[in-house]
PQR file of N, CA, C, O and H, with PARSE charges and radii, in Angstrom:
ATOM      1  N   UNK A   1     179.274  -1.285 -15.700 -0.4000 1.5000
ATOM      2  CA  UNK A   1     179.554  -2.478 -16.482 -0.0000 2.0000
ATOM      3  C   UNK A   1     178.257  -3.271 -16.624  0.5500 1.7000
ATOM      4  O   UNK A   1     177.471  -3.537 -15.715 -0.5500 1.4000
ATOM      5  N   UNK A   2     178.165  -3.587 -17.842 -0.4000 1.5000
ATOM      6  CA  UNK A   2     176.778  -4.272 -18.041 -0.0000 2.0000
ATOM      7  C   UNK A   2     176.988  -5.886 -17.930  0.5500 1.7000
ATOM      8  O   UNK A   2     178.092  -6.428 -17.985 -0.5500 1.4000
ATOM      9  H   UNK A   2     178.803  -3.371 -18.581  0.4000 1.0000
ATOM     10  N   UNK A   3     175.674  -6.600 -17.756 -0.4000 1.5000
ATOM     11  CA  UNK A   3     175.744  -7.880 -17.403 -0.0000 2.0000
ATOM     12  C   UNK A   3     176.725  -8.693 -18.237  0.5500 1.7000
ATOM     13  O   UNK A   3     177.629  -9.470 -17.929 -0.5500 1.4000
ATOM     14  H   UNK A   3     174.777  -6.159 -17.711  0.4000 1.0000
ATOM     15  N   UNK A   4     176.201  -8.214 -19.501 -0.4000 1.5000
ATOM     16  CA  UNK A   4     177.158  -9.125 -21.037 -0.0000 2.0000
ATOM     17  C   UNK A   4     178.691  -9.209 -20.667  0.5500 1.7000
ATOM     18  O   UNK A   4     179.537 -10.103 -20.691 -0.5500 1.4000
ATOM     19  H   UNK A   4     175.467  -7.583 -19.752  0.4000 1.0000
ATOM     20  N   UNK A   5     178.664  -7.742 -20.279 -0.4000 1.5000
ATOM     21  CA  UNK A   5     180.614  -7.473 -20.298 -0.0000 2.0000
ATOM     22  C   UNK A   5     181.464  -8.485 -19.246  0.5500 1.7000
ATOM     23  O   UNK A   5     182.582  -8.984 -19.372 -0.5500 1.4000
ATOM     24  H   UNK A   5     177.977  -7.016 -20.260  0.4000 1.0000
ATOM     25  N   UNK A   6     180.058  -8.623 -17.701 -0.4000 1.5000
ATOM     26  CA  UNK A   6     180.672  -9.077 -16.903 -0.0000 2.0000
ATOM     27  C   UNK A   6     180.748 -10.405 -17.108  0.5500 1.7000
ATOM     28  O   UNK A   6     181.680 -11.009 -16.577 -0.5500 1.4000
ATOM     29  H   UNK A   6     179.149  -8.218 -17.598  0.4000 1.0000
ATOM     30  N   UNK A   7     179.805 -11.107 -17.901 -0.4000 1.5000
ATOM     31  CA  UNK A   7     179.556 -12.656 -18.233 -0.0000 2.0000
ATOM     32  C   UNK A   7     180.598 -13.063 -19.454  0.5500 1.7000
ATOM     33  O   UNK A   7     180.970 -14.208 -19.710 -0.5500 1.4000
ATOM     34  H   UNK A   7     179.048 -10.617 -18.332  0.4000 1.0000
ATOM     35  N   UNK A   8     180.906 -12.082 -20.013 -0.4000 1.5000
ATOM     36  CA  UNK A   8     182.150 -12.342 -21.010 -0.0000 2.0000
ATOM     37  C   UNK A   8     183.327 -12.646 -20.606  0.5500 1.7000
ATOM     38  O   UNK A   8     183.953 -13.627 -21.008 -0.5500 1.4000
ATOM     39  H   UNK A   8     180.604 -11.152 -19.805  0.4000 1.0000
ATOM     40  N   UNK A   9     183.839 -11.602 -19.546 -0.4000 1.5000
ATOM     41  CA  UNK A   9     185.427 -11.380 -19.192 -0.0000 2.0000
ATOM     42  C   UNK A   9     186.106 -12.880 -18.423  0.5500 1.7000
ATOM     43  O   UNK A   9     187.326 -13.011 -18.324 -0.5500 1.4000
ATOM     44  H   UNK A   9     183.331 -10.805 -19.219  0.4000 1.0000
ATOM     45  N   UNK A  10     185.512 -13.531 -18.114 -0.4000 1.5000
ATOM     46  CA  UNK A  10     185.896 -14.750 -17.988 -0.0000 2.0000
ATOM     47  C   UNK A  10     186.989 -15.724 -18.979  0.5500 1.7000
ATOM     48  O   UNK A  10     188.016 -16.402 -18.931 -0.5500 1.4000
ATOM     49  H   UNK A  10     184.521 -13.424 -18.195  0.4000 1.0000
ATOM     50  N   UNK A  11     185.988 -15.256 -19.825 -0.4000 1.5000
ATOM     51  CA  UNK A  11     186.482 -16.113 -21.276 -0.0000 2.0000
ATOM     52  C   UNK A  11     187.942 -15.975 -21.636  0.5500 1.7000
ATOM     53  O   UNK A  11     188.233 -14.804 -21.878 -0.5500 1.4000
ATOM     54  H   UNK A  11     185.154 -14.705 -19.864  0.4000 1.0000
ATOM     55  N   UNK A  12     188.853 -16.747 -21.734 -0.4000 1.5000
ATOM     56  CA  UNK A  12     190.468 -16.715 -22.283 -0.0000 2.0000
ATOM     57  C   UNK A  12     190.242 -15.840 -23.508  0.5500 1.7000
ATOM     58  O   UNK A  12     190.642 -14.677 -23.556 -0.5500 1.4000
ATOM     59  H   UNK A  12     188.617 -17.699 -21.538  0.4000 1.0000
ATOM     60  N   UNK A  13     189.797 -16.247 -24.179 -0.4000 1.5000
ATOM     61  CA  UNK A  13     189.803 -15.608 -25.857 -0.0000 2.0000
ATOM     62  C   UNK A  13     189.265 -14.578 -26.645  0.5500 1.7000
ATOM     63  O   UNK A  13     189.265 -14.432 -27.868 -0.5500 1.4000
ATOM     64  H   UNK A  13     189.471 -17.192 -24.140  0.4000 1.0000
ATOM     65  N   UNK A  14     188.560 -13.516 -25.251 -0.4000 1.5000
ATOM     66  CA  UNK A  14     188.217 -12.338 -25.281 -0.0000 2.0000
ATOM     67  C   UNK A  14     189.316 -11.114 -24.749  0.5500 1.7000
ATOM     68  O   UNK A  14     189.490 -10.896 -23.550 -0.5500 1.4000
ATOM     69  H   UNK A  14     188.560 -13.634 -24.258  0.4000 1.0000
ATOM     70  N   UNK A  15     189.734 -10.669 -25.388 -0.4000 1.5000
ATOM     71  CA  UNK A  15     190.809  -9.256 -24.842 -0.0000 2.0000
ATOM     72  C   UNK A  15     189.920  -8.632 -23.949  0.5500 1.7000
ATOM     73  O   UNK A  15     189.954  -8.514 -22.724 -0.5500 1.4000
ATOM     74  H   UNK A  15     189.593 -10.847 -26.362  0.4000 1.0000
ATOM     75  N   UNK A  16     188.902  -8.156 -25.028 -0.4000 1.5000
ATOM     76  CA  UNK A  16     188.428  -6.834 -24.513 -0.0000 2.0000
ATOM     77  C   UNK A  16     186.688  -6.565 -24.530  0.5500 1.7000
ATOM     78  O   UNK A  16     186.103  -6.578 -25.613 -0.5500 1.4000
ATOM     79  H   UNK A  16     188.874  -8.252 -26.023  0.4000 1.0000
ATOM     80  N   UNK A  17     186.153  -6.393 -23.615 -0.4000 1.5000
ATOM     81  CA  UNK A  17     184.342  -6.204 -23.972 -0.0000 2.0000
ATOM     82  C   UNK A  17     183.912  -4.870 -23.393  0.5500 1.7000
ATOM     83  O   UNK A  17     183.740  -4.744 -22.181 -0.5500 1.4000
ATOM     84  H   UNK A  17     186.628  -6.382 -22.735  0.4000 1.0000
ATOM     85  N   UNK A  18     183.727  -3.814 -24.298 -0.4000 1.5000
ATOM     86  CA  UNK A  18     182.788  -2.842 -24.224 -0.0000 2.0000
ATOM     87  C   UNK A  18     181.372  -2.794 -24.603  0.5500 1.7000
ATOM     88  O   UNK A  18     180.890  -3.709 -25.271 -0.5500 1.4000
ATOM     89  H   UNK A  18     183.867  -3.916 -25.283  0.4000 1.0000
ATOM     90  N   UNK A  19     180.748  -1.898 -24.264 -0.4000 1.5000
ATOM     91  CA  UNK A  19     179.127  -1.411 -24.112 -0.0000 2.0000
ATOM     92  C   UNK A  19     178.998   0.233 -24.620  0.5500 1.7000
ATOM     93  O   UNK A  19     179.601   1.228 -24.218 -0.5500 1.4000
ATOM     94  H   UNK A  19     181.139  -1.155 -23.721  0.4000 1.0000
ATOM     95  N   UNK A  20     178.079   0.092 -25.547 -0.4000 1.5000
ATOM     96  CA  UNK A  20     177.851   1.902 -25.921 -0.0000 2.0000
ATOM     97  C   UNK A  20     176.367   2.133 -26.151  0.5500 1.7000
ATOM     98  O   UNK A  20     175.760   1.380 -26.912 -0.5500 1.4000
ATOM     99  H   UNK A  20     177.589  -0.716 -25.874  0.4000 1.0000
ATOM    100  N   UNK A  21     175.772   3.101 -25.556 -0.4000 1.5000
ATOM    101  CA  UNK A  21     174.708   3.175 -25.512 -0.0000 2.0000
ATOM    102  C   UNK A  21     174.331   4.648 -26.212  0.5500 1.7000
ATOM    103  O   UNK A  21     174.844   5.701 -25.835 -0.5500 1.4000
ATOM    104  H   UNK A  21     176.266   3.713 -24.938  0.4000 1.0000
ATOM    105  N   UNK A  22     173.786   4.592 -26.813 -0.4000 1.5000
ATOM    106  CA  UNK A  22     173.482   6.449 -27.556 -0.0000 2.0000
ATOM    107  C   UNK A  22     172.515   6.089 -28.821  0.5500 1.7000
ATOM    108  O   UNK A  22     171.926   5.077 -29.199 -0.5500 1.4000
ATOM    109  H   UNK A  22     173.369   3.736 -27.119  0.4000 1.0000
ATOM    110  N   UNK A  23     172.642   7.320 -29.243 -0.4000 1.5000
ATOM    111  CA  UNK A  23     171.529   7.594 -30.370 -0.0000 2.0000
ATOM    112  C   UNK A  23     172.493   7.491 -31.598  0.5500 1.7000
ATOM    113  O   UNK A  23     173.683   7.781 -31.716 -0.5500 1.4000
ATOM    114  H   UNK A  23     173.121   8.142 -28.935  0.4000 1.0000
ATOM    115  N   UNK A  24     171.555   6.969 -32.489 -0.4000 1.5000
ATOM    116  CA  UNK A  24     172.381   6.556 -33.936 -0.0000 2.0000
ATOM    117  C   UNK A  24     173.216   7.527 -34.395  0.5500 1.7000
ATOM    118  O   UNK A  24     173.214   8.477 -33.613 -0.5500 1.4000
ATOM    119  H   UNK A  24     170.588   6.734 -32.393  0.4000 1.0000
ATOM    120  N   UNK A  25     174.099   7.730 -35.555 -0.4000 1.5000
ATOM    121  CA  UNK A  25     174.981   8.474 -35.914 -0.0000 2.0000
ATOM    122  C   UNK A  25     174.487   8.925 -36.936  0.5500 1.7000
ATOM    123  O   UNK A  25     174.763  10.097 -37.190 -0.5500 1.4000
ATOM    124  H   UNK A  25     174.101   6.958 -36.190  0.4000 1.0000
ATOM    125  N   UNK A  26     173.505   8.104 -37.976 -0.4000 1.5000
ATOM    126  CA  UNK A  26     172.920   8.082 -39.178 -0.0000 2.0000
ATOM    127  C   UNK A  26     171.265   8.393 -38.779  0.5500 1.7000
ATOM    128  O   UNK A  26     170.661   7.785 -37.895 -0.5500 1.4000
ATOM    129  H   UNK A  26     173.281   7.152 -37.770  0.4000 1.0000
ATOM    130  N   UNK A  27     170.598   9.631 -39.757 -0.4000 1.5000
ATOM    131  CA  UNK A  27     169.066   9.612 -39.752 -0.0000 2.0000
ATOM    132  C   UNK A  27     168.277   8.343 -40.194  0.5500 1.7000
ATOM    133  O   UNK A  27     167.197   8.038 -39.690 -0.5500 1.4000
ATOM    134  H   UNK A  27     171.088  10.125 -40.475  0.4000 1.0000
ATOM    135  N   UNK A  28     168.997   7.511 -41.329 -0.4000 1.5000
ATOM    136  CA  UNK A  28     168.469   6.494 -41.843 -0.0000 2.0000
ATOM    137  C   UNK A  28     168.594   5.200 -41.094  0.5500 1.7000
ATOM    138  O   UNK A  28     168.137   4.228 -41.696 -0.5500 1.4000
ATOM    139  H   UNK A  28     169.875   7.759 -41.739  0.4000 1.0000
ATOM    140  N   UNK A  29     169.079   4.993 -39.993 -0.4000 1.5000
ATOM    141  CA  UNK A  29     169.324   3.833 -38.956 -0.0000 2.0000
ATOM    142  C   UNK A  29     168.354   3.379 -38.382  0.5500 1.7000
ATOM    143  O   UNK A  29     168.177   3.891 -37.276 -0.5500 1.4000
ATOM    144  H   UNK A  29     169.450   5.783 -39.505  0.4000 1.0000
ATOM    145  N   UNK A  30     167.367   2.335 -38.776 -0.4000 1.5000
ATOM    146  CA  UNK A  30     166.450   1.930 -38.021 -0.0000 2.0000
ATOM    147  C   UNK A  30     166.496   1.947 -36.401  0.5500 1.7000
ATOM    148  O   UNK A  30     165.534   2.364 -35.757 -0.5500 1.4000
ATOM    149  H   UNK A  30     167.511   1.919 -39.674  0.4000 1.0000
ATOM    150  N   UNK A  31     167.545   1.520 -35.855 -0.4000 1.5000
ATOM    151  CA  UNK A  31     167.830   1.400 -34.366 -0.0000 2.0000
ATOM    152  C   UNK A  31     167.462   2.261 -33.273  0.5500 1.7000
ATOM    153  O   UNK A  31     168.184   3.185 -32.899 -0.5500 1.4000
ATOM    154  H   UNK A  31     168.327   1.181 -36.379  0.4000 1.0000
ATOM    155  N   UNK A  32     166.439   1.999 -32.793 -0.4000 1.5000
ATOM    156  CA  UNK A  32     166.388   3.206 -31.559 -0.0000 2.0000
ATOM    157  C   UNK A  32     167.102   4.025 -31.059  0.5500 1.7000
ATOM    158  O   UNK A  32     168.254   4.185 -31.463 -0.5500 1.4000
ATOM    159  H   UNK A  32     165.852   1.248 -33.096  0.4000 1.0000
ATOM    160  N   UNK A  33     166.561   4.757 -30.029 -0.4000 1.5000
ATOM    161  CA  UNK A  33     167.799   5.854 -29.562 -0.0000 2.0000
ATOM    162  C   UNK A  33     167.991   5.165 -28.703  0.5500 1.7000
ATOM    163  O   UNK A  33     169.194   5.409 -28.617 -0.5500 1.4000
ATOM    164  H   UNK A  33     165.626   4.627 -29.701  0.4000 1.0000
ATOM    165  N   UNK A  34     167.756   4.216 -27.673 -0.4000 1.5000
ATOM    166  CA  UNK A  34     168.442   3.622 -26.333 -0.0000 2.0000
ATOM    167  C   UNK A  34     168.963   2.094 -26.605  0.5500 1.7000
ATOM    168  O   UNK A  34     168.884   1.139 -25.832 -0.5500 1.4000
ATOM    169  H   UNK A  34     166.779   4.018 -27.744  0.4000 1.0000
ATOM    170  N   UNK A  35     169.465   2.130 -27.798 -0.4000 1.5000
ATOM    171  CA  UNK A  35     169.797   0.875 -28.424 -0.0000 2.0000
ATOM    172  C   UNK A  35     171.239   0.065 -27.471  0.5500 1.7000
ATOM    173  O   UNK A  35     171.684   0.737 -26.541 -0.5500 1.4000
ATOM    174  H   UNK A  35     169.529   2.906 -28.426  0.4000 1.0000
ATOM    175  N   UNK A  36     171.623  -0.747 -27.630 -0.4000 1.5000
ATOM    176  CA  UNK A  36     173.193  -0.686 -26.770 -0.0000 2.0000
ATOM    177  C   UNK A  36     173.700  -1.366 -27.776  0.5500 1.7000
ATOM    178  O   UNK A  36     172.842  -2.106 -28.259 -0.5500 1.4000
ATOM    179  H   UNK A  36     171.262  -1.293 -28.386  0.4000 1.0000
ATOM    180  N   UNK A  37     174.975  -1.456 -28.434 -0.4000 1.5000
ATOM    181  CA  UNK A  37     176.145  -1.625 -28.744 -0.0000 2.0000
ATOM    182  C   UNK A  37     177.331  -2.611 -27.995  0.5500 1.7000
ATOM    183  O   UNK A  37     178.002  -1.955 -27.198 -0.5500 1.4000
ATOM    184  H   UNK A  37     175.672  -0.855 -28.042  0.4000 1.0000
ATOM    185  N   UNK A  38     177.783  -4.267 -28.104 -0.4000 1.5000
ATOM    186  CA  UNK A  38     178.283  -4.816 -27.924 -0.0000 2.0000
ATOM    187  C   UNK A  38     179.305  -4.814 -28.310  0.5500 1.7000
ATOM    188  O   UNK A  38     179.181  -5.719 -29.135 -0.5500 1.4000
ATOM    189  H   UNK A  38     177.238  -4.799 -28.752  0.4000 1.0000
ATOM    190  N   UNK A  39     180.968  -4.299 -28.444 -0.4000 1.5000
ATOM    191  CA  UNK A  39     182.023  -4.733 -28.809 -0.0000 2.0000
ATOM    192  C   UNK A  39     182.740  -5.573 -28.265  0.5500 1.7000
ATOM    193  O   UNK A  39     182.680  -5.241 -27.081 -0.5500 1.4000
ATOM    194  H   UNK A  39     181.068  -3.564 -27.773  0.4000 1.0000
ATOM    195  N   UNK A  40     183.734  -6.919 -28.368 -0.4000 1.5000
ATOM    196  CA  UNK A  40     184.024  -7.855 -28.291 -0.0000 2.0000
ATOM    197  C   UNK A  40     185.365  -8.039 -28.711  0.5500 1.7000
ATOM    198  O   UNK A  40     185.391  -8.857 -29.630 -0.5500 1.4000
ATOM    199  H   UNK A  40     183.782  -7.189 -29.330  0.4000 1.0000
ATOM    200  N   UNK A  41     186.385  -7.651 -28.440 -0.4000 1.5000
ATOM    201  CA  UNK A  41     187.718  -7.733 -29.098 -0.0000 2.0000
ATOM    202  C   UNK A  41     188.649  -9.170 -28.913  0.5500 1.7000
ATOM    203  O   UNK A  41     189.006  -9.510 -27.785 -0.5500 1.4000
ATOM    204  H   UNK A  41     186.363  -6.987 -27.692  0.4000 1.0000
ATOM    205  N   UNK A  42     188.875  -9.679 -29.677 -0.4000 1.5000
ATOM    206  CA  UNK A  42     189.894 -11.241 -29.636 -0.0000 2.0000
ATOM    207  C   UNK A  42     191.165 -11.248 -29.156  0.5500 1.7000
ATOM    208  O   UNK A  42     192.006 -10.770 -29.918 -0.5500 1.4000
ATOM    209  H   UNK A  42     188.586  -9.403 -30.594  0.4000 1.0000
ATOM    210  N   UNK A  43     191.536 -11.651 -28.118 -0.4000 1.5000
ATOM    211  CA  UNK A  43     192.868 -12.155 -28.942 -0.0000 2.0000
ATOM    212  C   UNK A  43     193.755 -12.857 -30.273  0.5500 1.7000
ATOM    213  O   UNK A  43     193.214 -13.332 -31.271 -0.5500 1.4000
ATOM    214  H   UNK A  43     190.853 -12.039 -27.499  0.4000 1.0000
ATOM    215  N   UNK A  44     194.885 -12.811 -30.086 -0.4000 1.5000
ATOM    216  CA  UNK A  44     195.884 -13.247 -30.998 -0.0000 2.0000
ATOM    217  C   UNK A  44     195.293 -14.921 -30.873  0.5500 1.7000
ATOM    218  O   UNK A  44     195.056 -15.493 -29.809 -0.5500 1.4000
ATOM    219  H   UNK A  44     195.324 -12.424 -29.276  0.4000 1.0000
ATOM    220  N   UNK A  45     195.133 -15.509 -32.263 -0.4000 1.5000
ATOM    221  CA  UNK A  45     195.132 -17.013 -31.774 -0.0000 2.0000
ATOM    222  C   UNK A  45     196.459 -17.779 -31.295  0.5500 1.7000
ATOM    223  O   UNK A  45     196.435 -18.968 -30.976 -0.5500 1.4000
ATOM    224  H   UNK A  45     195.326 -15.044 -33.127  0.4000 1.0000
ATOM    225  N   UNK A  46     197.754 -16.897 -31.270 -0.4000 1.5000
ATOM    226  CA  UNK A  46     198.934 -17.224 -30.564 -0.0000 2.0000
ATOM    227  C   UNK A  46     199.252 -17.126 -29.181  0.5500 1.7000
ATOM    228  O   UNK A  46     200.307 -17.457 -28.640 -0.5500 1.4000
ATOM    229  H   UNK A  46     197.773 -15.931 -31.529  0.4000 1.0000
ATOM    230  N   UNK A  47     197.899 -16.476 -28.497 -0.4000 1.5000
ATOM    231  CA  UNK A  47     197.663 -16.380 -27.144 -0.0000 2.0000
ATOM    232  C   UNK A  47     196.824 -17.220 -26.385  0.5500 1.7000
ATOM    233  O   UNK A  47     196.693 -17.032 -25.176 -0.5500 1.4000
ATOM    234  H   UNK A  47     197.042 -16.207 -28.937  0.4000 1.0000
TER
END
């Protein structure tokens, strides 16, 4: 678990926080190969 994920999960209004680390999917992707990837999923604003 990376620092971000663990400094996130606190938060009420975050479901969910993943981390992905790899090489681009696309040749044309500026982004390095050891780039990392933040996902961040919400809750419902009824939650």
């Amino acid at each position: 678990m990376s620092y971000a994920e663990r400094g996130l999960q606190g938060v009420h209004e975050i479901r969910i926080v993943r981390s992905r680390t790899s090489t681009v999917e696309v040749a044309l992707d500026p982004m390095p190969p050891n780039a990392t990837d933040t996902f961040i999923m919400l809750r419902d604003r009824k939650e």
